[in-house]
C-alpha positions in Angstrom: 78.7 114.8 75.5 81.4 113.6 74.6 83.1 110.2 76.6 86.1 113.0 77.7 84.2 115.6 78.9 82.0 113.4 81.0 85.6 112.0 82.4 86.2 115.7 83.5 83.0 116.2 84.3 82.9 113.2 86.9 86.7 114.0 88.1 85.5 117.4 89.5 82.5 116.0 91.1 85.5 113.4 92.9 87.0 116.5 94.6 89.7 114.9 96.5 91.8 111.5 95.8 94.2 110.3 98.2 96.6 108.5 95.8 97.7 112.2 95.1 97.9 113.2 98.4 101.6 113.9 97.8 101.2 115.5 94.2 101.2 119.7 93.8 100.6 120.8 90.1 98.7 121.6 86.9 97.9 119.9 83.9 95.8 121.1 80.8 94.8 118.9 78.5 94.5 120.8 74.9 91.9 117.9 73.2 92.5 118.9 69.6 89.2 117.8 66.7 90.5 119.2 63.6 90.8 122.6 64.2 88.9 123.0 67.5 90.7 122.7 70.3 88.7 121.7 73.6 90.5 122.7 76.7 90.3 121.4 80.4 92.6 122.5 83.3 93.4 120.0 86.1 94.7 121.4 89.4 96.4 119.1 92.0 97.0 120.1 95.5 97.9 117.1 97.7 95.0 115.1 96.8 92.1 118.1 96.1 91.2 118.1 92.5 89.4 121.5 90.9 88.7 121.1 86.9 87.7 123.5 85.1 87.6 124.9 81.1 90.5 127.3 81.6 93.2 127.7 79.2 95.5 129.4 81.3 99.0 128.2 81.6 100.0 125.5 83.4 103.5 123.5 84.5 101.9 120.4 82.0 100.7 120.2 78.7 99.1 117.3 77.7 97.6 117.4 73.8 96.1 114.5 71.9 93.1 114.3 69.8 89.8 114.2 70.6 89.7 110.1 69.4 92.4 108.9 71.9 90.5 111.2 74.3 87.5 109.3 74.2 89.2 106.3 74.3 91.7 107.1 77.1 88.5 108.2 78.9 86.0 104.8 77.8 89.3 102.4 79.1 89.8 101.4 75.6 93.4 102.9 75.3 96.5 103.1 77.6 97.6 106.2 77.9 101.6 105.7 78.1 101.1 103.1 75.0 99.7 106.3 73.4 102.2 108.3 74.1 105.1 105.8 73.3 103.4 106.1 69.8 103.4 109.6 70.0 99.3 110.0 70.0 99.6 112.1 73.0 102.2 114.8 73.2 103.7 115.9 76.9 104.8 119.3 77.6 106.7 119.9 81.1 106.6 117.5 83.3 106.5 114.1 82.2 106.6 112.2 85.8 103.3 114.3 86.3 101.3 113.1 83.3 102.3 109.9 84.1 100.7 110.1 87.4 97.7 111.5 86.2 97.2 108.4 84.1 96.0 106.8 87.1 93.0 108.5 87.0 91.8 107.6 83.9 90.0 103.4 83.8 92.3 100.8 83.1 91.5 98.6 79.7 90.5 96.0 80.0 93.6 93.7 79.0 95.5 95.5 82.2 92.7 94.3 84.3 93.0 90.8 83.4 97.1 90.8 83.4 97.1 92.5 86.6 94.3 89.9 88.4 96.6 86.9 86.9 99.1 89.0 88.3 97.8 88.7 91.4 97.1 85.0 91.5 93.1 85.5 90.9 91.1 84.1 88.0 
């Protein structure tokens, strides 16, 4: 299994997150490994989460390879970084895939800016 799919797999065991509580939409992530494309559809109703394999439309299109994936999903890799540098591709609504950033860990060089940040050690 790849570090991706047991991201998904995890986020659809989570169910409900209240940092969404105010978010309605749908983002697919098209995970593209040469010419294999892996598919997983994320549905957002104020703060209830379904995943699921589909490759249905939806209002977001997320694609990126299946290496910044994996490392998006493993906390190695920011994903706005990634898509400054154009590893991740956005289609619809950008504000959206921003937000769903959140979900994924945060490397850990955010982690230690954001406890210095913070006044910690």
């Amino acid at each position: 299994m790849t570090a991706i799919s047991a991201f998904f797999e995890q986020l659809a065991n989570v169910g409900h997150d209240p940092r969404f509580c105010k978010v309605r939409g749908n983002v697919r992530f098209d995970i593209r490994d040469g010419d294999r494309v892996e598919q997983w559809l994320l549905d957002i109703d104020h703060g209830r989460l379904r995943v699921t394999r589909d490759a249905g439309p939806a209002g977001t299109v997320i694609t990126t390879s299946t290496e910044v994936a994996d490392a998006m999903a493993r906390g190695e890799l920011n994903g706005l970084a990634a898509i400054t540098r154009g590893e991740i591709l956005v289609d619809g609504d950008l504000g959206l895939a921003l937000r769903i950033g959140r979900l994924f860990p945060v490397p850990p060089a955010a982690q230690r800016q954001a406890v210095a940040q913070r006044g910690g050690k």
